[in-house]
MARTORTI-845072 format. One record per residue (C-alpha): residue number from 1; residue in three letters; chain; x, y, z. Coordinates in steps of 0.05 Angstrom, whole numbers. Layout:
MARTORTI-845072
<node><resi>NUM</resi><resn>ALA</resn><chain>A</chain><x>X</x><y>Y</y><z>Z</z></node>
...
END
This chain:
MARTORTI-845072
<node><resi>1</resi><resn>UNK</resn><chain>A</chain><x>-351</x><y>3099</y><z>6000</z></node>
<node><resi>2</resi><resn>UNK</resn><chain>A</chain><x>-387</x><y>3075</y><z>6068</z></node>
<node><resi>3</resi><resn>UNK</resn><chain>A</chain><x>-384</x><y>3120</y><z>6115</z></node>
<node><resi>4</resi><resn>UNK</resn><chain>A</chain><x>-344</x><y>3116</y><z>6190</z></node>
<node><resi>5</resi><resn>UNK</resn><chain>A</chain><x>-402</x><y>3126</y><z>6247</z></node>
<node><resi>6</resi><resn>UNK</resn><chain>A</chain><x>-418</x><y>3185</y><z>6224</z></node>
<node><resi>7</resi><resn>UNK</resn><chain>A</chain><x>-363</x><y>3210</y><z>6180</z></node>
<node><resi>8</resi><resn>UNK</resn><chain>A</chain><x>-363</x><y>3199</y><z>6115</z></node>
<node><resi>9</resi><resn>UNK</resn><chain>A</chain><x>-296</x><y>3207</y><z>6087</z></node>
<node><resi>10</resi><resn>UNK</resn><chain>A</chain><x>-307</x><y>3236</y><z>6017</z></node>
<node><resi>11</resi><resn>UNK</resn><chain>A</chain><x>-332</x><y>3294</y><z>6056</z></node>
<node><resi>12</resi><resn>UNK</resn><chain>A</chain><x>-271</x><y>3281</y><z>6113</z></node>
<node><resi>13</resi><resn>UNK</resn><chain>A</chain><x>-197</x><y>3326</y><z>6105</z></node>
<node><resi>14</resi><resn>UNK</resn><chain>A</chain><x>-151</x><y>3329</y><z>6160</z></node>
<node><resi>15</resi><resn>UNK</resn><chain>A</chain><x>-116</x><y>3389</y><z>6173</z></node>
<node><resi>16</resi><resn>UNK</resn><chain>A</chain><x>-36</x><y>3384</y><z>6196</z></node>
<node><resi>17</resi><resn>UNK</resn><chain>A</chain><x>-17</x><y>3450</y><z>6217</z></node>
<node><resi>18</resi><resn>UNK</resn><chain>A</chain><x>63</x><y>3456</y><z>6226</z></node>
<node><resi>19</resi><resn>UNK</resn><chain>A</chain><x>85</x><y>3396</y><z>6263</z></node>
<node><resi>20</resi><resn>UNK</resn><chain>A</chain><x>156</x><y>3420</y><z>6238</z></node>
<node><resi>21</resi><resn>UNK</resn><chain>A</chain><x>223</x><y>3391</y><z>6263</z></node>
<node><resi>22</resi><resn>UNK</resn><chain>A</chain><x>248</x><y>3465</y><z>6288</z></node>
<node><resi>23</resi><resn>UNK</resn><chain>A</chain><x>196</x><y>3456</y><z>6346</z></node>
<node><resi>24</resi><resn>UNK</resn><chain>A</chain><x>216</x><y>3388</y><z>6370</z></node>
<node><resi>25</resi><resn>UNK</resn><chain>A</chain><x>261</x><y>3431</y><z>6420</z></node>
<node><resi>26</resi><resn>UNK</resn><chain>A</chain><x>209</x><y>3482</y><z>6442</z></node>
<node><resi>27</resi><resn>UNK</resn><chain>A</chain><x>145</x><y>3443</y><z>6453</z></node>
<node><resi>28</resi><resn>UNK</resn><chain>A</chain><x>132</x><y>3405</y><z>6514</z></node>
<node><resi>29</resi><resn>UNK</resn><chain>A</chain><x>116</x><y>3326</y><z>6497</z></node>
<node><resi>30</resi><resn>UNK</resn><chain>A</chain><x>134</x><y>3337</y><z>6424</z></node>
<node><resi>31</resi><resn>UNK</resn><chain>A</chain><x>133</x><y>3267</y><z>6411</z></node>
<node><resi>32</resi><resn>UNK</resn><chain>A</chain><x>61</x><y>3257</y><z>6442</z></node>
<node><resi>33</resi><resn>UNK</resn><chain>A</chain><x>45</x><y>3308</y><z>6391</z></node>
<node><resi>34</resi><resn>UNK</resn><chain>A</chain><x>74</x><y>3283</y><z>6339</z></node>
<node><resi>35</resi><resn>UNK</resn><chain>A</chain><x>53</x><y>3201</y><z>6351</z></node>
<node><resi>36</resi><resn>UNK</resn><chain>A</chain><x>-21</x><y>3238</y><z>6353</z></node>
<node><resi>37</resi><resn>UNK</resn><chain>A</chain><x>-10</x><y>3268</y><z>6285</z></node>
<node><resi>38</resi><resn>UNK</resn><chain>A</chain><x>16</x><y>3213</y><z>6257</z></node>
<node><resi>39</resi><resn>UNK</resn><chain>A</chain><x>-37</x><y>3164</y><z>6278</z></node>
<node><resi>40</resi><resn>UNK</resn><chain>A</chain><x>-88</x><y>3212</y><z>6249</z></node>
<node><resi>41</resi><resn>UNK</resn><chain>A</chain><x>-51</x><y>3216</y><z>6189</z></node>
<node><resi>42</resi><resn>UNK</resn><chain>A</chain><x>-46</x><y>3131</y><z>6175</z></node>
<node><resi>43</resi><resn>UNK</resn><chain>A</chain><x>-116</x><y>3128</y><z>6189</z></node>
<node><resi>44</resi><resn>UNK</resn><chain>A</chain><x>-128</x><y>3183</y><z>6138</z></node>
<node><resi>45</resi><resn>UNK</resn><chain>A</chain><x>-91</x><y>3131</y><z>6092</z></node>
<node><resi>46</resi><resn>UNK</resn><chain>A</chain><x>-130</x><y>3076</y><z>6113</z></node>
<node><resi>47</resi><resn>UNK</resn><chain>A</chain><x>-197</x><y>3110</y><z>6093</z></node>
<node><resi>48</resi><resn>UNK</resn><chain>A</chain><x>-161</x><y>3163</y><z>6036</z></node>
<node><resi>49</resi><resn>UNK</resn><chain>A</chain><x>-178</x><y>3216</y><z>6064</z></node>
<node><resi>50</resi><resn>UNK</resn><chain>A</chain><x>-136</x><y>3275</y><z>6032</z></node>
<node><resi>51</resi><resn>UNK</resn><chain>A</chain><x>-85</x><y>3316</y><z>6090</z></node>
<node><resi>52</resi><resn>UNK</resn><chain>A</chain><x>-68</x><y>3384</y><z>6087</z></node>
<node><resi>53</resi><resn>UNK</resn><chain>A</chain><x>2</x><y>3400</y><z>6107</z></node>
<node><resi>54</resi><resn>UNK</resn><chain>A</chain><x>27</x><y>3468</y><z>6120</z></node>
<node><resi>55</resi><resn>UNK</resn><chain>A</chain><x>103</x><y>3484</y><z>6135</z></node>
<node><resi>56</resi><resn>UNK</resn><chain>A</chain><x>107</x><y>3560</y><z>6175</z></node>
<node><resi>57</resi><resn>UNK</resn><chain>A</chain><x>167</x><y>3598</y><z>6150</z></node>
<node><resi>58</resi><resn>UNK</resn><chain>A</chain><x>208</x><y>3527</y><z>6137</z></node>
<node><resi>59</resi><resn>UNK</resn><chain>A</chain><x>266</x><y>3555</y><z>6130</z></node>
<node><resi>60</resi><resn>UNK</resn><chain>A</chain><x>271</x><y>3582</y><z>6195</z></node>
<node><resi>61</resi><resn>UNK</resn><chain>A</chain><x>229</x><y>3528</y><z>6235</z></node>
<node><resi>62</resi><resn>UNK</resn><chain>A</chain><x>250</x><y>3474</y><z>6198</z></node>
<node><resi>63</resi><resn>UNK</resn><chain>A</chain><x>211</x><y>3428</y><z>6148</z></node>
<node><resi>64</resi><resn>UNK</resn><chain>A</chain><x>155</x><y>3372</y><z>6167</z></node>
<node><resi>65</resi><resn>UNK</resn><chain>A</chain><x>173</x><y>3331</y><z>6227</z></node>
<node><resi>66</resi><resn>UNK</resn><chain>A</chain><x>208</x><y>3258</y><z>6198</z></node>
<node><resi>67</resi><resn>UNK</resn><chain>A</chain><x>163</x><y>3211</y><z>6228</z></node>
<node><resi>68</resi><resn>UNK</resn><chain>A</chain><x>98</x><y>3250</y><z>6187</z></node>
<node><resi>69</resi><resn>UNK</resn><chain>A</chain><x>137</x><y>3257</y><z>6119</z></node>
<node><resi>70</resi><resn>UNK</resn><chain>A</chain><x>139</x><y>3182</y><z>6102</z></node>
<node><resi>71</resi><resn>UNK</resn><chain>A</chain><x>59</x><y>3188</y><z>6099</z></node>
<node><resi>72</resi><resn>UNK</resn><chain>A</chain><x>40</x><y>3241</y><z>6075</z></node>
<node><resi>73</resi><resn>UNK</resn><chain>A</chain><x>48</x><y>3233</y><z>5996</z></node>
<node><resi>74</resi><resn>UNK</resn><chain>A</chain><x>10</x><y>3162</y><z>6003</z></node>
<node><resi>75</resi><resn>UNK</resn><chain>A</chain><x>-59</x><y>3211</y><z>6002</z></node>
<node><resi>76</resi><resn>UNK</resn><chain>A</chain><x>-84</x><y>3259</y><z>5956</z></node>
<node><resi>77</resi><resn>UNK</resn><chain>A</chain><x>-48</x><y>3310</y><z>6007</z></node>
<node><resi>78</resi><resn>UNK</resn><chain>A</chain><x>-12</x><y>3371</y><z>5995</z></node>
<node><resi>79</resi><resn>UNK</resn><chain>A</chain><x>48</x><y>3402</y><z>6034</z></node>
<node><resi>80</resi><resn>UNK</resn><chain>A</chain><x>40</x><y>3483</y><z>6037</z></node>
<node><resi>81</resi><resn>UNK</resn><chain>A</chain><x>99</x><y>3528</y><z>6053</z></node>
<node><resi>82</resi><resn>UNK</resn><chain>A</chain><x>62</x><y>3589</y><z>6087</z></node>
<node><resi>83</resi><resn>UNK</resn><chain>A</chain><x>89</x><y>3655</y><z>6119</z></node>
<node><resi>84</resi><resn>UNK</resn><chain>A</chain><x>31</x><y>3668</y><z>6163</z></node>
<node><resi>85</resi><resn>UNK</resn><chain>A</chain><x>-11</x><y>3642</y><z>6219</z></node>
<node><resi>86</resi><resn>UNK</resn><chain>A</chain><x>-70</x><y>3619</y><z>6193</z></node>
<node><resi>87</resi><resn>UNK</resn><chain>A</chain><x>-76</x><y>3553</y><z>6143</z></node>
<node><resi>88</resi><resn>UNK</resn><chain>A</chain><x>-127</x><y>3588</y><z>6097</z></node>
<node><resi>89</resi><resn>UNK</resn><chain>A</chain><x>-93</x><y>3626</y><z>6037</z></node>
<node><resi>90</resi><resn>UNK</resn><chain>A</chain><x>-92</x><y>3631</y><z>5964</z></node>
<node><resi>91</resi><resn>UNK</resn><chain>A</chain><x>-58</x><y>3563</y><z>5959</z></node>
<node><resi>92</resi><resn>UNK</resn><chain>A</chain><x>-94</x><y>3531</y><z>6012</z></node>
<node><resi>93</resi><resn>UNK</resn><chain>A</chain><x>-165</x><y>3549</y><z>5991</z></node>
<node><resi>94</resi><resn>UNK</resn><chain>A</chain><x>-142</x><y>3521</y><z>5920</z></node>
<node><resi>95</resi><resn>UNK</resn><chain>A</chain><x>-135</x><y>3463</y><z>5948</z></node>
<node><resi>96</resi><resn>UNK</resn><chain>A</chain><x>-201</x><y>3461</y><z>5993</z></node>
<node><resi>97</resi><resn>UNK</resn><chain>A</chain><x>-241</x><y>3476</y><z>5925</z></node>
<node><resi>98</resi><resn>UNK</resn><chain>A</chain><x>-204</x><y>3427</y><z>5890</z></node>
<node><resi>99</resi><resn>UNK</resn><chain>A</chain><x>-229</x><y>3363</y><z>5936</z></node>
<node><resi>100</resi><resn>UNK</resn><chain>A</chain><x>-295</x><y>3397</y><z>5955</z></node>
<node><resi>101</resi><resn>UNK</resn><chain>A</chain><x>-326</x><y>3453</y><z>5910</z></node>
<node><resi>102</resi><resn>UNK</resn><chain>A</chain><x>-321</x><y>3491</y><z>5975</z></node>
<node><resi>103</resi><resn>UNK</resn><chain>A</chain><x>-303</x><y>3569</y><z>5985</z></node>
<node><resi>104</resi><resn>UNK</resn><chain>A</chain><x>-272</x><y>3573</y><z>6051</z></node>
<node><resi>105</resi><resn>UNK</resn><chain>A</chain><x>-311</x><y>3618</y><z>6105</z></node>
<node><resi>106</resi><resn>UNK</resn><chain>A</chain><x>-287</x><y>3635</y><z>6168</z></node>
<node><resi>107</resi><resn>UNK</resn><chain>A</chain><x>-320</x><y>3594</y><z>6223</z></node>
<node><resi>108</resi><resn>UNK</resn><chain>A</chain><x>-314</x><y>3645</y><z>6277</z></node>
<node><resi>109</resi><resn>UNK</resn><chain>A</chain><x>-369</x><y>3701</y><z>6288</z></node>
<node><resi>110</resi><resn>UNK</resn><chain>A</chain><x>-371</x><y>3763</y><z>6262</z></node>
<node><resi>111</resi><resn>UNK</resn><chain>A</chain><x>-395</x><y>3829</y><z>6286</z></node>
<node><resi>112</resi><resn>UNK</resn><chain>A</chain><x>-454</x><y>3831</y><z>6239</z></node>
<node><resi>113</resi><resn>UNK</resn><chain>A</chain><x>-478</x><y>3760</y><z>6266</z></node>
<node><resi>114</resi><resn>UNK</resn><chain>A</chain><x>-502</x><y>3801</y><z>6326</z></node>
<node><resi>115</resi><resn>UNK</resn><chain>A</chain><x>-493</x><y>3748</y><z>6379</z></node>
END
């Protein structure tokens, strides 16, 4: 696949972390967020680049915001339902390795990296 500039999608995933309908009430410009999600999320269709979805606690905030949902399942994406803060879990990482052969490590610093 050519690459974009200097992405090259194969090696591309976007990450859509719980842009759920139970916070269309609670965050400020939610539908400037949301119209920014889903234009990253078409032009992840465009150039099939997989999306991972996560839902936090959906049943009490509320599954994927409408306007995303219709295309989401036109990727190789997956839709997570996770009860903690972070996007990296069991399921998630299964997915990561999945698409890339890649074990998930943390990109923040750690105390032994003696900055």
């Amino acid at each position: 696949m050519a690459k974009i500039g200097y992405l090259n999608p194969s090696k591309c995933i976007i990450f859509c972390c719980d842009c759920q309908e139970g916070y269309r009430s609670k965050i400020k410009d939610f539908e400037f967020y949301i119209n920014t999600a889903q234009m990253m999320i078409r032009t992840a269709s465009v150039f099939q680049i997989p999306i991972l979805v996560t839902e936090e606690n959906p049943d009490q905030n509320g599954k994927l915001a409408v306007e995303l949902e219709k295309y989401i399942h036109k990727n190789n994406s997956k839709i997570y339902q996770k009860y903690s803060f972070s996007m990296i879990n069991d399921q998630t990482k299964i997915f990561l390795k999945a698409y890339y052969n890649c074990n998930y490590t943390s990109p923040l610093p750690t105390p032994a990296d003696n900055f």
